[in-house]
C-alpha positions as CSV (number, residue, x, y, z in Angstrom):
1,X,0.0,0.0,0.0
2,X,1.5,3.1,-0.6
3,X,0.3,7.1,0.5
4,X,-2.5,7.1,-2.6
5,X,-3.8,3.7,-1.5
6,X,-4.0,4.9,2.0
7,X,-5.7,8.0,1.3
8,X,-8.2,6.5,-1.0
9,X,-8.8,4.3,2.0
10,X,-9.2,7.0,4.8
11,X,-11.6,8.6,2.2
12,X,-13.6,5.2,1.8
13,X,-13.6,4.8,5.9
14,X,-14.6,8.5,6.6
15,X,-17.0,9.7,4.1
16,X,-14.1,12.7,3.1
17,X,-13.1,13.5,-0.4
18,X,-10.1,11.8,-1.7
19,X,-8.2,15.3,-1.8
20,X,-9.6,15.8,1.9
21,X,-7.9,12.5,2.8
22,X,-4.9,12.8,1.1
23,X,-4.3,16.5,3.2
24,X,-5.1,14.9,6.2
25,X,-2.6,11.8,5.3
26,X,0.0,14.4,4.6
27,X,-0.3,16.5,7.1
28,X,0.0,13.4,9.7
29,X,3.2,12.0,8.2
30,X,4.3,15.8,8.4
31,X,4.1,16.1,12.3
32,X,5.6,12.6,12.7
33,X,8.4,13.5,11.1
34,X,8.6,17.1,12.6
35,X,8.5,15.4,15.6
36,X,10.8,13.0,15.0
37,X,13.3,15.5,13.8
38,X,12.9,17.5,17.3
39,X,13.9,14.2,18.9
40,X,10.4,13.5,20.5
41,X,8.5,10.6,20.2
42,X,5.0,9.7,18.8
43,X,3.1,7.2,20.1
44,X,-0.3,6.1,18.6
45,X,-2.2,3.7,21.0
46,X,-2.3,0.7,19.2
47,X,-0.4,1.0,16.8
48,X,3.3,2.0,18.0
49,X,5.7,4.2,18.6
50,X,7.8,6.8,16.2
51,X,10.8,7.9,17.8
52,X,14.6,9.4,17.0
53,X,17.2,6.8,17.5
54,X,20.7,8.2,18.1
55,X,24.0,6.0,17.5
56,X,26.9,6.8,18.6
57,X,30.5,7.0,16.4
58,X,31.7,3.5,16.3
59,X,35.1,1.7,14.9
60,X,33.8,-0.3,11.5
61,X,36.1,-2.4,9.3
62,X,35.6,-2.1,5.5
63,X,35.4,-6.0,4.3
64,X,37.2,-5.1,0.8
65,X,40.3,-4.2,2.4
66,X,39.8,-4.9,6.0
67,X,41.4,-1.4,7.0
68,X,39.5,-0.3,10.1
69,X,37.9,3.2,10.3
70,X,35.7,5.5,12.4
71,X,32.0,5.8,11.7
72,X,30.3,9.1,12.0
73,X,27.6,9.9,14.9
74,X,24.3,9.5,13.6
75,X,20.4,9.9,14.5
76,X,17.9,8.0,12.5
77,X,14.2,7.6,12.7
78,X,13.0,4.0,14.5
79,X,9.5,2.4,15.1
80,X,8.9,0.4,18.1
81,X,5.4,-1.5,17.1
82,X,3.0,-1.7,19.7
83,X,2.1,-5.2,21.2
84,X,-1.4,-5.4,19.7
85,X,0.5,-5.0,16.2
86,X,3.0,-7.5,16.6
87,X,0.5,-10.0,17.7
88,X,-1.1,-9.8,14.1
């Protein structure tokens, strides 16, 4: 399913316009990931939990020539699924 399929199935589900649906599908993937990039979390009962995941540098070997190196610092975007959605 991608974000067409699911607005066309928020429009069937709610009685909106498929224009309607597809703002309100855009504008709810735009505050997760606003809120993701502020490094809070957003949790949807249910469903699970959107949150920023930060790693720290690391030492990382390159298996071509086996010369060891330093990884940069990183934050990346996680979801933890909620227990109810795993058990499906």
């Amino acid at each position: 399913m991608n974000k067409s399929d699911l607005a066309k199935a928020v429009a069937d589900a709610t009685g909106l316009s498929k224009s309607q649906a597809s703002d309100a599908v855009d504008a709810t993937v735009n505050a997760i990931v606003g809120a993701v990039k502020k490094k809070d979390s957003v949790q949807l009962a249910g469903f699970g939990t959107f949150y920023a995941k930060h790693r720290d540098a690391r030492q990382v070997r390159n298996p071509r020539t086996g010369e060891t190196m330093m990884s940069k610092a990183k934050t990346s975007a996680a979801f933890r699924p909620a227990a109810s959605l795993k058990d499906i």
